[in-house]
C-alpha positions as CSV (number, residue, x, y, z in Angstrom):
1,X,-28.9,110.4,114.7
2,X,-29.3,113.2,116.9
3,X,-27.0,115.6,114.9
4,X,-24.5,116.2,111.8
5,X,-20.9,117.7,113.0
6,X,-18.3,118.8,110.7
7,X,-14.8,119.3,111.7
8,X,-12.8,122.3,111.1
9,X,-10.3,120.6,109.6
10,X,-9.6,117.1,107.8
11,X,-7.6,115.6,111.1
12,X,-3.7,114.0,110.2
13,X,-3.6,112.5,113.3
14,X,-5.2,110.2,115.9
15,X,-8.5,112.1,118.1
16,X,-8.0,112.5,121.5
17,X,-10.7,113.2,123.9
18,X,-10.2,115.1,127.7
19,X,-13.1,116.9,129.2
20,X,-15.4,116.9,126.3
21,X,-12.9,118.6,124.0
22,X,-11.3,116.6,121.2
23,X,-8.1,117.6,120.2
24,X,-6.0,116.2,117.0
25,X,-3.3,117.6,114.4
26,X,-4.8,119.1,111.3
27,X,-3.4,120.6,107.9
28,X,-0.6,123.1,107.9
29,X,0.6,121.7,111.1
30,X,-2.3,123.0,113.3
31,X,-3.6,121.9,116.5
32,X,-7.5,121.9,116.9
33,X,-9.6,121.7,119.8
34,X,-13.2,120.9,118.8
35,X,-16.4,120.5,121.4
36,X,-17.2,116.8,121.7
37,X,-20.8,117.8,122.2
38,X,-21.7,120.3,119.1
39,X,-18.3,120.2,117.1
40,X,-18.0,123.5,117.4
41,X,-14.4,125.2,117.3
42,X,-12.9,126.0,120.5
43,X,-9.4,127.1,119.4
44,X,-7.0,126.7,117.0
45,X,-3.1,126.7,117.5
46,X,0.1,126.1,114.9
47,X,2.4,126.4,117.8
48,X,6.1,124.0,117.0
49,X,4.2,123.3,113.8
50,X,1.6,120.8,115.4
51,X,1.4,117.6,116.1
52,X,2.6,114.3,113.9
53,X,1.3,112.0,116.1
54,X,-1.8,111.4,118.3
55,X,-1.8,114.2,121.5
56,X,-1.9,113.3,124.7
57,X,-4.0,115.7,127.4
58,X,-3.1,115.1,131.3
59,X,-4.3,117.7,133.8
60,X,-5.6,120.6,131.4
61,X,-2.4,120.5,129.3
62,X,-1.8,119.2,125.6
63,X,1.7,117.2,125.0
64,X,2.8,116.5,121.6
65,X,5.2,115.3,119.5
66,X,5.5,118.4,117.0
67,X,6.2,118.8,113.6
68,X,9.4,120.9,114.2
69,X,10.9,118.4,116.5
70,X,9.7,119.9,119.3
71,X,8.3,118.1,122.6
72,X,5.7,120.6,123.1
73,X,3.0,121.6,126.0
74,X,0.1,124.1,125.2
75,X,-2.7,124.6,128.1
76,X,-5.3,122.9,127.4
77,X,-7.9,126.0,127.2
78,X,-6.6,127.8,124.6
79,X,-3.7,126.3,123.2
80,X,-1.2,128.8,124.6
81,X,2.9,127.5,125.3
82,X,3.3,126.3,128.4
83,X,6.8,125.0,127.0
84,X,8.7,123.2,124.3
85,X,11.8,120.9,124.2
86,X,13.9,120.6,121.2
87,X,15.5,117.3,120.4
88,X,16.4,118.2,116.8
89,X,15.1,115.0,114.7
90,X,11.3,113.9,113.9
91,X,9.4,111.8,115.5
92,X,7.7,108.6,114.0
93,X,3.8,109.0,113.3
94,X,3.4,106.1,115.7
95,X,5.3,107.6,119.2
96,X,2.9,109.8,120.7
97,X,4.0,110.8,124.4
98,X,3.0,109.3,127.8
99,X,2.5,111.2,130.9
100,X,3.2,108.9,134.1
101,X,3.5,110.4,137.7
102,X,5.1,113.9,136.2
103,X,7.2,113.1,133.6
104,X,6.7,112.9,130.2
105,X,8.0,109.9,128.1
106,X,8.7,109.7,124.2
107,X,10.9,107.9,122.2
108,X,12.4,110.1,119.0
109,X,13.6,109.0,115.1
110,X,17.1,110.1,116.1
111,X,17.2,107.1,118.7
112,X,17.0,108.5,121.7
113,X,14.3,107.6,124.7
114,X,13.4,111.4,126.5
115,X,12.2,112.0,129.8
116,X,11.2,115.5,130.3
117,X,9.5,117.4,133.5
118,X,5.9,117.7,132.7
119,X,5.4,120.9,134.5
120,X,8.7,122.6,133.6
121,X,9.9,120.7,130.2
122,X,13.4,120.0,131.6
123,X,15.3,117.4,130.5
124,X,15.2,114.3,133.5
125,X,17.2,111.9,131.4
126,X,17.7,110.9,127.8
127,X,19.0,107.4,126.5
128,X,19.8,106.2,123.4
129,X,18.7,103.2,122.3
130,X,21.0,102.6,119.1
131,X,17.5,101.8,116.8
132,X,15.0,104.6,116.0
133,X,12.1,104.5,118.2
134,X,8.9,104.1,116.4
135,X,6.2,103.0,119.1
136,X,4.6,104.8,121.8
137,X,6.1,104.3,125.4
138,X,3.9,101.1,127.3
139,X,4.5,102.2,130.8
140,X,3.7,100.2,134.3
141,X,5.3,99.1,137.5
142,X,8.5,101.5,136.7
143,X,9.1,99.8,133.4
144,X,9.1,101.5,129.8
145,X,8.5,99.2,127.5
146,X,8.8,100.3,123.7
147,X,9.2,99.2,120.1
148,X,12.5,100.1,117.8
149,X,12.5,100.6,114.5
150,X,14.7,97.4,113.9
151,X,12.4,95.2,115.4
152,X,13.6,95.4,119.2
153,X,11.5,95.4,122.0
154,X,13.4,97.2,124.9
155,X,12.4,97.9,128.0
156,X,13.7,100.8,130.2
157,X,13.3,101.9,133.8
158,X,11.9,104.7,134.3
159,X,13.8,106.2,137.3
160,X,16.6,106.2,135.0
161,X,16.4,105.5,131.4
162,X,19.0,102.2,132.0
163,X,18.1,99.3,130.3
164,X,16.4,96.3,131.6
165,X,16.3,94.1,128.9
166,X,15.5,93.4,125.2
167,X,14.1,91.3,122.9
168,X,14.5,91.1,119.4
169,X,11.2,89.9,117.3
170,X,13.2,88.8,114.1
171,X,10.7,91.4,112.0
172,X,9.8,95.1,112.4
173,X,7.9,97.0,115.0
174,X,6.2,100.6,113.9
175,X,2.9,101.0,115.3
176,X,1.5,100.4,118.9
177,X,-1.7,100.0,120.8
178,X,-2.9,102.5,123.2
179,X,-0.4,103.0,125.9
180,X,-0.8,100.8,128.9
181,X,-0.5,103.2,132.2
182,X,-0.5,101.7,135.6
């Protein structure tokens, strides 16, 4: 064992890891971002409430899905609001967002699937889905595929938000593997 870290904080969600800097949602809807190497504290930040769900970090910036129903971006170095986009329900536990060529992907409790600008957090596209959206995003070759809360597998494009297809598993879907990025 070559040393004994404690976190600042007990984490509520998922670590993620960009850079040698873990970052994950803590008590009292707070944002953390801890030194991989010495578990030191780098910065702390309660902006939209923090995250519910696992963060996602993609070129220096922080996207989560936020306590206050909020798709939020902080930079990276010091947890600072870049931007935030309401869309006025809460988000499963289970959808955390996906970044894929400049857009930002997340699927929201109030059954709609969001595409927002990653740079400028403006709406691309919404599309409801009918079901509450309960999986993170599984993204390659154009294609979206994610889990409803009904048990639904749809699959979206990503151009667009229009459907390709579905598939209904007969049971319930609520938690997903890492996102699959290509």
């Amino acid at each position: 064992m070559i040393g004994k870290y404690q976190l600042p904080a007990t984490p509520l969600t998922n670590l993620a890891i960009a850079n040698g800097v873990i970052y994950f949602g803590g008590p009292a809807g707070t944002l953390y971002a801890v030194n991989a190497s010495n578990g030191s504290l780098i910065w702390s930040s309660q902006v939209d409430g923090g995250p519910v769900s696992t963060p996602t970090i993609v070129n220096s910036i922080v996207y989560f899905a936020a306590a206050n129903d909020f798709v939020t971006a902080v930079n990276a170095s010091d947890g600072s609001l870049n931007w935030h986009y309401l869309v006025g329900k809460s988000f499963a536990v289970t959808a955390s967002p996906v970044v894929v060529s400049g857009v930002v992907y997340i699927g929201c409790m109030n059954t709609v699937m969001y595409a927002i600008n990653a740079s400028t957090g403006a709406l691309v596209w919404k599309t409801k889905t009918g079901t509450p959206i309960t999986t993170t995003a599984a993204i390659k070759n154009g294609i979206i595929h994610v889990g409803l809360q009904n048990g639904t597998l749809r699959t979206l494009n990503t151009s667009n938000g229009i459907q390709r297809w579905y598939y209904h598993t007969g049971g319930t879907i609520y938690s997903s593997s890492p996102p699959v990025v290509a």
